[in-house]
N, C-alpha and C positions, 0 to 999 in steps of 0.2 A: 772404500766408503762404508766402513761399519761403525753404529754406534755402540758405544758399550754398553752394556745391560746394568741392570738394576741390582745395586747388592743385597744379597740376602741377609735376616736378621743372623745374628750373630751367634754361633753354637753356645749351648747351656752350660755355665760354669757350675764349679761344685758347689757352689752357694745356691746357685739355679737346679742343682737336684737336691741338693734338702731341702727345700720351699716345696720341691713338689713332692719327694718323700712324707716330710711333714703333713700335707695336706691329703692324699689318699691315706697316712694314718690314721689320720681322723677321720676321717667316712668308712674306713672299713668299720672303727668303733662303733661309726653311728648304725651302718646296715648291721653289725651282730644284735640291736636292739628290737630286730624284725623277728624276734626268733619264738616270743609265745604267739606271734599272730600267724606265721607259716610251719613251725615244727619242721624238723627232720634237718638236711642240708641242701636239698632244691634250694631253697631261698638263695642261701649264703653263694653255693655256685652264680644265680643270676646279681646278685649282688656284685660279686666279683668280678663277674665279665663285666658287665654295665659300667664299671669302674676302669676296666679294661680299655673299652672301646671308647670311650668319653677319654682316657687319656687319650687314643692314639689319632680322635678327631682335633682335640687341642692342643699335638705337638707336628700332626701335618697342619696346620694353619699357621701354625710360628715358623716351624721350618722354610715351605711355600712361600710364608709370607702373603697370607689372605686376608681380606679384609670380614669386617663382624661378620655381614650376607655370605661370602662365600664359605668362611669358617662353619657357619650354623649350616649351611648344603653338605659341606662334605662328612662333617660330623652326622649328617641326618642317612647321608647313605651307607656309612660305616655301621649305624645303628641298624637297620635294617638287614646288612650284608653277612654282618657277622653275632646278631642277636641270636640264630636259630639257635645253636648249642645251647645257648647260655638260658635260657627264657624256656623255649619250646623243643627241645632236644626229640619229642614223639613224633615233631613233625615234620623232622631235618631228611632230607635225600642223601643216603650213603652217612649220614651219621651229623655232618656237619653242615650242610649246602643247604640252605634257605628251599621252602615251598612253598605254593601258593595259599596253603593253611596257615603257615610257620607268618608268613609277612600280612595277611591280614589279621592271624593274633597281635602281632606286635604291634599293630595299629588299632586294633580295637581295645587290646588292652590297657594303652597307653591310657586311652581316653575314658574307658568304661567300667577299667579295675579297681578304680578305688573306691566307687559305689561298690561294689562288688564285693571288697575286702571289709567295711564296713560290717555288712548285712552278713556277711556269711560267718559261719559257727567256727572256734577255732580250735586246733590247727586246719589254717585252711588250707583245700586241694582242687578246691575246683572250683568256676571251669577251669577251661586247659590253659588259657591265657593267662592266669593268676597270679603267675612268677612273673610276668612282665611289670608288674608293680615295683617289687626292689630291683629291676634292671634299668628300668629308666630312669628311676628316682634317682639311680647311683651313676649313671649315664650322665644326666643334666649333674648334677655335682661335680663330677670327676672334669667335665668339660668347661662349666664356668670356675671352678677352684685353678685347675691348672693353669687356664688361660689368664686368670689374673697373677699365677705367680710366675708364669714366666716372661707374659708380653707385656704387663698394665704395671706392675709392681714393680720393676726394675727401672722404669723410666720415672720413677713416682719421686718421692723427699720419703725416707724409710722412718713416719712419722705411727704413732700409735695407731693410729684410725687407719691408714694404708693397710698396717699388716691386719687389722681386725677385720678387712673387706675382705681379705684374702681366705681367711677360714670363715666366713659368712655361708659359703655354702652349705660347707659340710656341718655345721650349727645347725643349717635348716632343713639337711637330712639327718638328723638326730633329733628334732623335735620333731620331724614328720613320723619318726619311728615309736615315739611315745604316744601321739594322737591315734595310729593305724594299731596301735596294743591292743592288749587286753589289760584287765584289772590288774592283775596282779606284773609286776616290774619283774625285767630281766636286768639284774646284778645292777641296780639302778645307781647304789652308791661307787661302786667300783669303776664302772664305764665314767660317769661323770665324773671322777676324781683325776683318773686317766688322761680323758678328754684337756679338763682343765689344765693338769701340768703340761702337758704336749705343746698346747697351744701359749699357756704364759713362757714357758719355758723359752719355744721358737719366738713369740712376740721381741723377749730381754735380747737375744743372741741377736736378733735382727734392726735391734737398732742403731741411729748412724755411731759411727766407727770417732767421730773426734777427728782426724788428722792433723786437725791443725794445735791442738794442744798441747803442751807439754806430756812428757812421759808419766811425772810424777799427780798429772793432773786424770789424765786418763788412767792409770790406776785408783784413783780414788774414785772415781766413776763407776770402774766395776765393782769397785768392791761395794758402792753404796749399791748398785742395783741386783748384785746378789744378795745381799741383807735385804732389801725390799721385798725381792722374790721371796725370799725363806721367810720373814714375818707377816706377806700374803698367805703363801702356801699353806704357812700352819696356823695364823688366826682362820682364813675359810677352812679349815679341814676342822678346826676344833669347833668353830659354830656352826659346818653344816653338820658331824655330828649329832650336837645337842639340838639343834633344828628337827635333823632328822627321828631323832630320839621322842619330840616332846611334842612336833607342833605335824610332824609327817601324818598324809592323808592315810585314811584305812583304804580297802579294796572298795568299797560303793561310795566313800569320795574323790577317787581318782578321775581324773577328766581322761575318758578316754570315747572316742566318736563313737565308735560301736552301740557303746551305752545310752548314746543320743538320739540316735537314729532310729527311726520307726520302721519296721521293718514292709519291704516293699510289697508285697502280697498283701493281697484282699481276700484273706480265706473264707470273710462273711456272702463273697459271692458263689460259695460254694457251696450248695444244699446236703444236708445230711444225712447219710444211707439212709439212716431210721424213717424218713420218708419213702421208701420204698423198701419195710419187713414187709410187710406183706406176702409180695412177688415171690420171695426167699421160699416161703411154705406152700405155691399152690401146685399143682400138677401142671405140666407140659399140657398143651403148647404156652398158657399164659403165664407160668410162672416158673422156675429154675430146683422145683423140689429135691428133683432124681439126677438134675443135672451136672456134675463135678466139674467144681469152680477151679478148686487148688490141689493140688499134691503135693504134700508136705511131710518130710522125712526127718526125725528126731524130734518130735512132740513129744512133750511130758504127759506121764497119766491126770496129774492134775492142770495141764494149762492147757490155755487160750488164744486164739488166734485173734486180734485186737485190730478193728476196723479204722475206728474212728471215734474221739471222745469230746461230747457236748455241751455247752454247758451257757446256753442263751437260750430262751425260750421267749419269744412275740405272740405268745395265743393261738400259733398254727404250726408251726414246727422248733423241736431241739435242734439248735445247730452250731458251731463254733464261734464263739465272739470275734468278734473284731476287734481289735488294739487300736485302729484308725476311730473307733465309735464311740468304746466304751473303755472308763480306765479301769477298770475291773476287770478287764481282758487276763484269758490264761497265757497272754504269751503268745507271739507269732509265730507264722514260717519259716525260717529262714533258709539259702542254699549251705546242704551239706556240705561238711567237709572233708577230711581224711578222716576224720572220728569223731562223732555225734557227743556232744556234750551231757554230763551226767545227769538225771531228771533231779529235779527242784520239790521237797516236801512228797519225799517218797523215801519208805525206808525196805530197803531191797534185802533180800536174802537169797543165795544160790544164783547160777549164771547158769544160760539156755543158747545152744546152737542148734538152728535146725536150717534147713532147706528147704526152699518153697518155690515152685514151679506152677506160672502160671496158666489153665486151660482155660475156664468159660469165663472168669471174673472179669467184668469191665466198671471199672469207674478209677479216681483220682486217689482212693484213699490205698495205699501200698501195705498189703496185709503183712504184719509181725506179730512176736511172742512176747509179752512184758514192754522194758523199756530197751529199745535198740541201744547198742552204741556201738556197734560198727554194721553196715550194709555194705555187701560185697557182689557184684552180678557177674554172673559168667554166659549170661545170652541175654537179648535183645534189652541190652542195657540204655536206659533215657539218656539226654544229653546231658551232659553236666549242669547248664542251669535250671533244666525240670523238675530235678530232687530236692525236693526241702524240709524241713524238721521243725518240729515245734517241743524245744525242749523243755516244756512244762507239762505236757503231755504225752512226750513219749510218741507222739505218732507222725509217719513219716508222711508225704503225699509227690504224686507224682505230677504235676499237672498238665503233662502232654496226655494221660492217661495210661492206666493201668493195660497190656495189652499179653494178645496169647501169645505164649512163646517165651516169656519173660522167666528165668532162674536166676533166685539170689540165692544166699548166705545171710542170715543174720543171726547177731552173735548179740545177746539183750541180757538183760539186769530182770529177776523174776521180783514182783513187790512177794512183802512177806503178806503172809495168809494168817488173817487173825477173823474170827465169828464177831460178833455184836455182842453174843454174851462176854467175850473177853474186854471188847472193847469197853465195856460200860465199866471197869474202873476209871477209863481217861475222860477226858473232855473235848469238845471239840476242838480242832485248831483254828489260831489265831496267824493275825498278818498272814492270812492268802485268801488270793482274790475269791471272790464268792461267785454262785453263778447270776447271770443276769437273767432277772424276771419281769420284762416288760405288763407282763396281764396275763392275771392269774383265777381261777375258778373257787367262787364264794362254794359251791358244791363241795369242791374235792378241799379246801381249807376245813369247812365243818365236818366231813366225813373224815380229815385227819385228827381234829377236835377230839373228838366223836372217841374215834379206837384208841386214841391213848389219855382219855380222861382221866384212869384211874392207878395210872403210875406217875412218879415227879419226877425222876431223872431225865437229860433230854435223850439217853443212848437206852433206857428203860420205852421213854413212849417209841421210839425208833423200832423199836422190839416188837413193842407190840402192833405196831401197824403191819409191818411185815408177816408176822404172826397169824392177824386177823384177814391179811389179802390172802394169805398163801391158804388157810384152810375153807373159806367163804367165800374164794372165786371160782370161777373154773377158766379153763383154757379153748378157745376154740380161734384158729385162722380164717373161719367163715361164719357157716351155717353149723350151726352146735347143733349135739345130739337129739338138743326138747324140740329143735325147732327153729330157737331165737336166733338172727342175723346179727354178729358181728363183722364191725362194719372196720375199713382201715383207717390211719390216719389215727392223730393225736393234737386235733385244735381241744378250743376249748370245750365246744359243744358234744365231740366225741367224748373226753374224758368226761363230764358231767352223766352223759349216758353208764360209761363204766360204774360212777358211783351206786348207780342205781341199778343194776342188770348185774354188775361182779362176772363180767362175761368179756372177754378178748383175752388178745396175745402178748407179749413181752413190751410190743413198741405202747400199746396204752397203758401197764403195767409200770413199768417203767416209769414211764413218763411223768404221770401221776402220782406216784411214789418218791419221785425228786422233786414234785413241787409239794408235796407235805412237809419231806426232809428241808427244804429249804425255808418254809414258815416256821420250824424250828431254827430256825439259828447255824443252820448245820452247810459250808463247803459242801459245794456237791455237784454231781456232774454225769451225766449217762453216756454208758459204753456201750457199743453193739459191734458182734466178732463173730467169730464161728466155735461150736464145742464140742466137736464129733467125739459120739460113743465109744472110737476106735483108739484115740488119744491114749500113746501111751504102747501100745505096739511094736512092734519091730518091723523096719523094713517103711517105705512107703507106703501114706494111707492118702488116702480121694477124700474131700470134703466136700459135700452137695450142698445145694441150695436149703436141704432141712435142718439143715445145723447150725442154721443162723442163728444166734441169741442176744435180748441185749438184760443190761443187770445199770444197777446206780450204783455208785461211790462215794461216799463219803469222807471227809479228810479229820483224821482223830490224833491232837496230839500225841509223838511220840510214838504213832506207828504207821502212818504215813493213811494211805486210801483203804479204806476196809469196803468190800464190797456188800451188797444187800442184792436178796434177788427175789423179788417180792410176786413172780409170776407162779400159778398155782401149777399141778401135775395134771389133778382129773381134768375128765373135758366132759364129764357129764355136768348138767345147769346141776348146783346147787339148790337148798328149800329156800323156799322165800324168805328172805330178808327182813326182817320186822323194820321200822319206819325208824330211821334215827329221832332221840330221843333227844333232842337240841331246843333251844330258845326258837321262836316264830322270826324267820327272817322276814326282813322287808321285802316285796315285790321285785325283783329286778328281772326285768325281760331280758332275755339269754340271745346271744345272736342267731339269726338262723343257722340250718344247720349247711356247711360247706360239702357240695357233691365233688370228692374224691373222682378225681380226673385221674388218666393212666400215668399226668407229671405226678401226681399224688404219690402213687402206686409205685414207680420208681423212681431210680435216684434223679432229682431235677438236675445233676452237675452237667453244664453242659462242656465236654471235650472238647477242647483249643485246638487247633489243627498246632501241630510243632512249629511248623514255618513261620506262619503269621505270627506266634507268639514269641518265636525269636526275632523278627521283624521285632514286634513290639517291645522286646528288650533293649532293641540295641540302635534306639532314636537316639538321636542326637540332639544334647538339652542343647536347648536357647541358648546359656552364657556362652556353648561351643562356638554358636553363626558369631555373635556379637565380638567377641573374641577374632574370630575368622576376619568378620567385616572394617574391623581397625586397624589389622596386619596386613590382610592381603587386597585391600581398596587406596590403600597409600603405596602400597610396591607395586601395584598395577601401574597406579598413574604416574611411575617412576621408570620401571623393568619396560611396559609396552612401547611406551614411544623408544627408548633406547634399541629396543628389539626391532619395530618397524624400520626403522633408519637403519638396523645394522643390515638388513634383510636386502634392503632396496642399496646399500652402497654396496655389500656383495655382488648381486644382481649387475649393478652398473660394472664391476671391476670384473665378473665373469665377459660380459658383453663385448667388452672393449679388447680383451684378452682373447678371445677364441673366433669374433666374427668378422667378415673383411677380409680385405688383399692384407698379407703382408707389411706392406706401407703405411697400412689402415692401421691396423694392428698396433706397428711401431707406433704409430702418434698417438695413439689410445694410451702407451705405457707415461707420455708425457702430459696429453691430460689427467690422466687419474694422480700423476702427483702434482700437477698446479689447484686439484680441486681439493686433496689431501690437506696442503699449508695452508688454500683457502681457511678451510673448516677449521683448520687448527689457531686462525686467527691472523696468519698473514696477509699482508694488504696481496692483490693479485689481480691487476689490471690486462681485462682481454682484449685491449687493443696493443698490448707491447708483444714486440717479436719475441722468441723463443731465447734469445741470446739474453736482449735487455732485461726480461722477468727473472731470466735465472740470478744475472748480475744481482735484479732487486732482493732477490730471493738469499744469497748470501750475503748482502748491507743486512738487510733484519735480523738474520740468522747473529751475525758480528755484535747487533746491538741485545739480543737476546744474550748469548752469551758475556757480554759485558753489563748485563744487569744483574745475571748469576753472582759473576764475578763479587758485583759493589754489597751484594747482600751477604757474600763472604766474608770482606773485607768488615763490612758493619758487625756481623755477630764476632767475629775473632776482637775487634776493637771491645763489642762488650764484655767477652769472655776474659782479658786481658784487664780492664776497669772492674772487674769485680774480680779476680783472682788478686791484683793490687791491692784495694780495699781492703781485703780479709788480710792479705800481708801485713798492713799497717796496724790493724787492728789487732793482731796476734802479737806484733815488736810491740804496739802500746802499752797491754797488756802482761808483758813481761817484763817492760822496764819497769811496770808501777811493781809488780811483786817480789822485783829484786830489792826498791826501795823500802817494801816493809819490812823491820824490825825481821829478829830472825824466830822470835818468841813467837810469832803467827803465820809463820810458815805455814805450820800445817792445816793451819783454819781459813789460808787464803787457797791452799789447794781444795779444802773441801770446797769452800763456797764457789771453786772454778766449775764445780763438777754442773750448775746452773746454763755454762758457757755452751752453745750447740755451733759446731765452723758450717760455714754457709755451704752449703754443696754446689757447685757450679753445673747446674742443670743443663742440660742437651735442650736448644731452642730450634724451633721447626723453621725451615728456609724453604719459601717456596719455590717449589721446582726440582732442590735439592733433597734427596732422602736421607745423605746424610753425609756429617762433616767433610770428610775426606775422599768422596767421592768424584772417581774425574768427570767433567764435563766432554759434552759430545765434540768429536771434532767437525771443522765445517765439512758439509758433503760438498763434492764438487759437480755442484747443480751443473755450472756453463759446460761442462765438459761431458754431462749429460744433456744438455740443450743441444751442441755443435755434434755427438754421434746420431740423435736422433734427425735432426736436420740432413746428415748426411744419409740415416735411410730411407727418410721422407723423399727429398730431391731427383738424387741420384738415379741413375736408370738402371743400376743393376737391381734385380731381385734378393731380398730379404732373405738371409736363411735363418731356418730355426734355431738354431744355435745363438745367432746372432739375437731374435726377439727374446730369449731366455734369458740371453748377459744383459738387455736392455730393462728388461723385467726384474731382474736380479739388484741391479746396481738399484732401480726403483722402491726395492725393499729398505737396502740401505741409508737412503736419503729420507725417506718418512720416518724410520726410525728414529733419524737422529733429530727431526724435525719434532718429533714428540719426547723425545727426552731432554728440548728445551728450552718448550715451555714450563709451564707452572702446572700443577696438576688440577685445578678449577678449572685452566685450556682444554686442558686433554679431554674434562670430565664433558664440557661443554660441548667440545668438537662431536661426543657420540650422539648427539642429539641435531648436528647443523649436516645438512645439505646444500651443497654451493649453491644446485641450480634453484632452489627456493631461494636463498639470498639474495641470487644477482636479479629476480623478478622483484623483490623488496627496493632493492637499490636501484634497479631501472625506474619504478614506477617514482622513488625520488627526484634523483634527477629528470624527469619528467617536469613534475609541479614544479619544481625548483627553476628551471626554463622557459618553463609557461607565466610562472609568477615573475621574470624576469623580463620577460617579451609585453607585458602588461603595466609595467613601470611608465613615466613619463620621460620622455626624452630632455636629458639636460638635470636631471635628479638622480643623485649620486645615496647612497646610503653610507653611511661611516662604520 
């Protein structure tokens, strides 16, 4: 008593490996498209494998013969199983074996890398998960392409739109590879010409074959639709072309996401050193004077350690714009990558390597030389998404924070060094962004008035204000030599003080000096760094806390940022001032004045713990649940009940099988198959003896297989009416073309080439999986009814042996009982439990007896 098994889908013809050939062609094309957003060949390996493993999820599913659910599980654990190489290779055990790193990247990344790719600078490298982008994307491709060219596509009418579905994927991994670019197009004409022929190419070869037409008919056929081909091929090649020639976007009309996206960082909630110079100059214990911050080896004699560059000012502190606030923004943060993008309205001259090792310096802003473009750490290097860059400024930020212990490399772009006297041939620059001046000082506007009345240039009055600061101020971090208390801090009401006193340090100098330059017309933006006297040295030098300085910038066509450094040397008080000599302002009351608290005094940034801020990275948007909550709330209430039942008829078939005498046992092996064909939809009356149910058990079985049979019989009767049909129609057809004249022969073949022969399509039989598959044989229930009877009764004791063969042959007979019915039975049975039914069925015939026992006597119903 064995049923036979289910035949497997059918081994992939050579037609069935150029469909799939054909279709990883084209994704490999589309994933080489990923190549200015990733750089190098990481990518193209994750690309590859992704490609790899999505094949080998979608040819064990064909193979197996699985359906959509189990197909997308095994494909899901191949991706996971065998991703680490390909994706995460740093964080494989023994080189290739998955880790608990390797499998939650490939999970986070799936989900969180394409924000990621976006926002980050390109070529990008980090984070570590980042390659997981082209290995899914090629993943999901390789696995819906394949799967429709070998399981969906062969069963289909080999119509235009069939094979178009077929290369739909790999289409949509090739525009996904244009959207995740950059500006500028990799071989954009080449790939899509490629692309194109591949696919029209496979589409022509792949349509239906004619058989039923004549010979001279189907030659005319191909040859019109290689003419077609070739007058598509080369009108699209000659109009994309001139397309490409006349009407193609430049590099800032290219739609690419990047360009869209605003970058995720709120660098405005970051406060700017320059609110805490001060502390930089005062002695220990309050301030960092003597203290060494950094150690820094390969310093130029003339450069600069560069902090942080500002260029907003609200009336109490300079600090970096925001892009989310203001569109005048210099430019976000965004996550590095493998190489910092080149700075914007900056004309560089000479390149700077040096080393910098971190000791006492703490805050957010990651100390460099000029404009970075590459940062390389060899200790206590940040995570991958703490490092970010704002390439309009050049400066890097850490925001887990700067910490001791930390060595880099950075290897930067120096801007070229021009004075103000050279500059004043040029002019200011234009198209870039200005600084943002929310409220500004009527004082320090007239006192810029004031020192450059008597030049007209606007890089002449520029001159002279610096001029007039540098010689008629003086310098003091506190208490000045006369006496006077300069005070810290750089609102408005300090610097109004400055105009008047010509007494502070760089951060009011400064400050002050960019809002004059700004009432001129002038780009402009203040930097504060370090400028040690030692600069320039050999060997390792210490930078202290006195070396703080900060200077303004101004942006001059055609030579990029020229600095101005408008702080004076002496620090003795200068002679008094005489009264500027300006028109009578109107009264305006000045706000009190702000008492400089120790956030004042130093940097207000407040340090993110790293944890939490990766917590806060890697939330999971909204469309993720909503997404979640449509998939996995209709597979619940599908997968659980079927689960439940399968748990509880386990449970019952454990039960019956292992507790009990012997005897017991035996009759367990006989219930568990009358409650089997129950569920499976057999009628299954538990008042008939063991003999009479099995008897019943094989009449249904007889009528089941004889309804197989009639639906055999029907589809071969249809298959046979339409292969006739088409007979008929193909001898019509050729008697009318014999009758035409022999002068239009060949015009009657052309016009046959319209002619398409019907395909005799594969129709679904329930029950049957397919044509010529044999049916089950009957089991012999009664002769399983009459041994079990015999170990029931009998007095001998049971042996094991014997409840195994009884157990055994029990397999048999379910089997064959499920392979024939319908598969709606089958699907239905995982969800029935007899002894719920027969409490259904009891409780009927109940009412049905009671309603029967309450009739009138002598009344009949018809």
């Amino acid at each position: 008593m064995s049923a036979a098994l289910s035949p497997r889908w059918p081994p992939l013809t050579t037609r069935g490996w150029i469909d799939l050939s054909v279709v990883l062609s084209l994704a490999i094309i589309a994933v080489v498209g990923f190549a200015p957003t990733f750089g190098g060949i990481h990518f193209l390996v994750a690309g590859l494998g992704g490609l790899v493993v999505g094949t080998l999820g979608a040819l064990l599913g064909h193979v197996l013969r699985l359906d959509a659910l189990l197909t997308a599980l095994a494909a899901t654990v191949l991706y996971f199983l065998l991703g680490t190489p390909f994706a995460m290779p740093d964080q494989a055990l023994l080189a290739v074996l998955p880790s608990l790193d390797s499998l939650a990247g490939l999970a986070i990344g799936a989900v969180f890398g394409w924000a990621d790719v976006v926002t980050l600078t390109t070529p990008v490298g980090a984070p570590d998960y980042i390659a997981v982008v082209p290995y899914v994307a090629s993943w999901l491709t390789a696995l819906l392409g394949v799967t429709l060219a070998v399981r969906w596509a062969p069963r289909r009418r080999r119509t235009p739109v069939a094979r178009a579905l077929v290369v739909l994927p790999a289409l949509a991994l090739y525009i996904v590879g244009v959207l995740l670019g950059t500006e500028d197009p990799f071989y954009a004409v080449l790939r899509g010409v490629l692309f194109s022929v591949i696919a029209l190419a496979w589409m022509l070869w792949r349509m239906p074959e004619n058989d039923g037409l004549a010979a001279a008919t189907r030659a005319a056929i191909l040859r019109r639709r290689l003419l077609g081909f070739a007058v598509v091929l080369g009108v699209g090649a000659l109009v994309g072309s001139f397309l490409s020639a006349t009407t193609a976007p430049t590099e800032e009309q290219r739609f690419v996401l990047r360009e869209r996206i605003d970058p995720p960082l709120e660098q405005y909630l970051f406060t700017s050193p320059l609110a805490g110079f001060r502390r930089y100059h005062q002695e220990p214990p309050a301030g960092w004077a003597e203290e060494p911050l950094l150690r820094v080896e390969g310093l130029g004699a003339d450069e600069r350690i560069r902090l942080a560059t500002m260029d907003y000012y609200d009336g109490r502190l300079w600090r970096v714009t925001s892009p989310t606030l203001f569109d005048e923004a210099s430019g976000g943060f965004r996550l590095a990558g493998l190489g910092l993008p080149e700075p914007e309205y900056a004309t560089t001259a000479g390149e700077s390597a040096v080393t910098i090792e971190v000791l006492g310096y703490r805050d957010v802003w990651l100390p460099t030389v000029g404009y970075a473009r590459q940062i390389d750490f060899s200790a206590g290097a940040p995570s991958s998404t703490a490092l970010r860059y704002n390439p309009m400024t050049g400066i890097p930020i850490v925001t887990s924070g700067v910490s001791e212990g930390m060595v880099y490399s950075v290897t930067s772009e120096l801007q070229s060094s021009a004075s103000l006297e050279e500059a004043s041939a040029y002019s200011p620059a234009r198209d870039i962004p200005v600084a943002v001046v929310e409220s500004t000082s009527s004082d320090v506007s007239a006192r810029g008035q004031e020192l450059a009345a008597a030049t007209g240039a606007p890089f002449e009055k520029l001159l002279a204000i610096e001029e007039a600061l540098v010689s008629t101020g003086s310098l003091s971090h506190g208490t000045s030599a006369g006496g006077s208390e300069s005070t810290a801090g750089h609102n408005l009401y300090r610097l109004d003080q400055l105009m008047v006193q010509l007494i502070g340090d760089d951060e009011q100098y400064a400050a002050a000096t960019a809002l004059m330059a700004h009432d001129l017309g002038f780009p402009v933006r203040v930097v504060m760094g370090f400028a040690p006297e030692s600069a320039g040295a050999s060997g390792p030098i210490d930078i202290v806390g006195s070396d703080a300085v900060a200077w303004v910038e101004v942006a001059v066509e055609g030579l990029g940022w020229v600095a101005i450094e408008p702080t004076p040397d002496q620090e003795v008080p200068p002679p008094p001032v005489p009264q500027p000599r300006t028109e009578p302002q109107p009264l305006i009351r000045q706000p009190p004045p702000v008492p400089n608290t120790q956030d004042d005094l130093v940097s207000a940034t407040e340090i993110v713990d790293s944890d939490a801020e990766d917590d806060e990275g890697f939330e999971i948007p909204a469309w993720v649940w909503v997404v979640l909550g449509w998939t996995l709330i209709p597979l619940a209430l599908i997968l659980v009940p079927a689960l439940i039942v399968a748990a509880l008829k386990l449970r019952r078939r454990r039960r019956r099988r292992t507790q009990g005498t012997p005897d017991r046992r035996a009759a367990g092996a006989w219930d568990e198959l009358v409650d089997t064909y129950a569920e499976l939809g057999y009628s299954a009356s538990r008042r008939s003896t063991r003999i009479g149910l099995a008897l019943d058990f094989e009449r249904q079985f007889r009528e089941e297989l004889a309804a197989r049979r009639r639906e055999r019989q029907q589809a071969d009767a249809r298959d046979a009416d339409r292969a006739a049909a088409a007979s008929s129609r193909a001898e019509a057809r050729a008697q009318r073309r014999e009758e035409k004249p022999a002068a239009s022969a060949m015009a009657g073949a052309l016009d046959a080439t319209v002619v398409r022969a019907v395909a005799v399509a594969e129709q679904w039989r329930p029950g049957v999986e397919q044509k010529n598959a044999p049916l089950p044989a009957i089991p012999g229930v009664r002769d399983f009814a009459v041994d079990l009877d015999r170990a029931v009764f009998s007095a001998d004791n049971v042996s094991d042996e014997e409840l195994d063969r009884l157990w055994s042959e029990l397999e048999s007979a379910t089997e064959a009982a499920r392979a024939s019915v319908t598969p709606m039975r089958r699907l239905l049975s995982r969800y029935r439990l007899r002894s719920r039914n027969d409490v259904a069925n009891d409780l009927a015939e109940r009412l049905a007896r009671a309603a029967e026992s309450r009739r009138p006597r002598g009344v009949t119903t018809s």
